[in-house]
C-alpha positions, 0 to 999 in steps of 0.5 A: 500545524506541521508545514514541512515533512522529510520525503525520501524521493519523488519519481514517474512511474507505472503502477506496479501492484494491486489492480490500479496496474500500467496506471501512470502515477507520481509516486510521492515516498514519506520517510519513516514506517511503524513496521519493519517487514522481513521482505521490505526491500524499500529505503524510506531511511531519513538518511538523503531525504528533502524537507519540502513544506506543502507549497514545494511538494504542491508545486511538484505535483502540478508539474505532473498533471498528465499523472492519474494519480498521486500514490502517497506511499513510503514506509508508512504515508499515514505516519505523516496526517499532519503534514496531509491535512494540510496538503491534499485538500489543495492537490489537484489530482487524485490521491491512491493511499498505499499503507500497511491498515494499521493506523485506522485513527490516522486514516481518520483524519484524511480520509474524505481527501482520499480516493483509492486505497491499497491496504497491506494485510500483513501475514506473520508468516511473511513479515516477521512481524505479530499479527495484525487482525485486530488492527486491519479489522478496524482500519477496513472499518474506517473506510466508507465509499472509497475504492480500496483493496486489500493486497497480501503478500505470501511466501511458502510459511504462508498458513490455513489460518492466515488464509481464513483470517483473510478471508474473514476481513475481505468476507466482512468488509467486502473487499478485493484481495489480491495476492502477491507472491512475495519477489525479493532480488535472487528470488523466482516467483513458484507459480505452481505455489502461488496458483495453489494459495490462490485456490484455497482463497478461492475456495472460501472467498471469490474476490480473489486475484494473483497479481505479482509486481508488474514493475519488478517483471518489466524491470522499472522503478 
């Protein structure tokens, strides 16, 4: 039984990515990550962080029952399925799981208290990390009659064969993929670019969309 977790922050805010965007959400930040992407720009560091024990973190959220959803995010939430197991079949809003769909057995274990899913498909190219086909493929197979999507942040390294594997793993599991243009600070995102990666996804798959970070155009947390 694991009664207590490390939670680097508990905020208010306005979903920024994917297609649950301008959603008022309690954003619930776990400590801790299995990757380590060159483009992270999120501290989900131990350091500052507060132990809550699943009656404190419940107490939380019914604070916020104006919310649409709880985003369980971090680093990586599923890295922290005891403490879930013991938390969410007592919250009383909805759960939108944002993971990086590597830990398909993780997922096993909580995944009748989920209702949405944003799965990262991470590309190489981008992360500075291996690939991760493999493991995305038996993620996406975990997940049965769940709303979920696929969101897939580029830069100009981004391949053909990255744009086919993709597209294979949204073909097979039949989901959206949304491209987001990778926006570190002192950047500016090449729309021109990010229209032709768009295109060629579209070429081969037609449950494509190009959502940049809301949050970060409109300045909020």
């Amino acid at each position: 039984m694991t009664d207590k977790t490390k939670i680097k922050e508990i905020f208010v805010s306005i979903q920024g990515e994917g297609l649950f965007v301008g959603v008022k959400q309690l954003f619930i930040r776990f400590c801790g990550c299995n990757l380590d992407c060159n483009f992270c720009d999120t501290d989900y560091s131990r350091d500052n962080s507060k132990t809550y024990t699943v009656e404190e973190l419940l107490e939380e959220v019914n604070k916020h029952s104006d919310c649409h959803s709880v985003s369980l995010t971090g680093g990586e939430p599923l890295l922290q399925t005891g403490f879930l197991k013991e938390f969410l079949p007592h919250c009383p809003l909805p759960i939108y799981l944002e993971t990086n769909a590597t830990l398909a057995g993780e997922l096993s274990e909580i995944i009748d208290y989920v209702d949405y899913i944003s799965a990262d498909i991470k590309l190489p190219s981008c992360t500075g990390e291996g690939a991760f086909w493999k493991e995305h493929d038996n993620f996406f197979s975990k997940i049965r009659h769940k709303e979920v999507f696929a969101k897939i942040v580029f830069d100009k390294n981004i391949t053909d064969e990255e744009i086919k594997e993709s597209v294979k793993l949204g073909a097979k599991h039949n989901i959206e993929l949304i491209l987001q243009p990778k926006n570190t600070e002192g950047e500016t995102i090449d729309i021109e670019f990010a229209q032709k990666v768009t295109d060629k996804f579209l070429k081969k798959y037609k449950k494509v969309r190009l959502i940049p970070q809301v949050h970060k155009l409109v300045n909020i947390k």
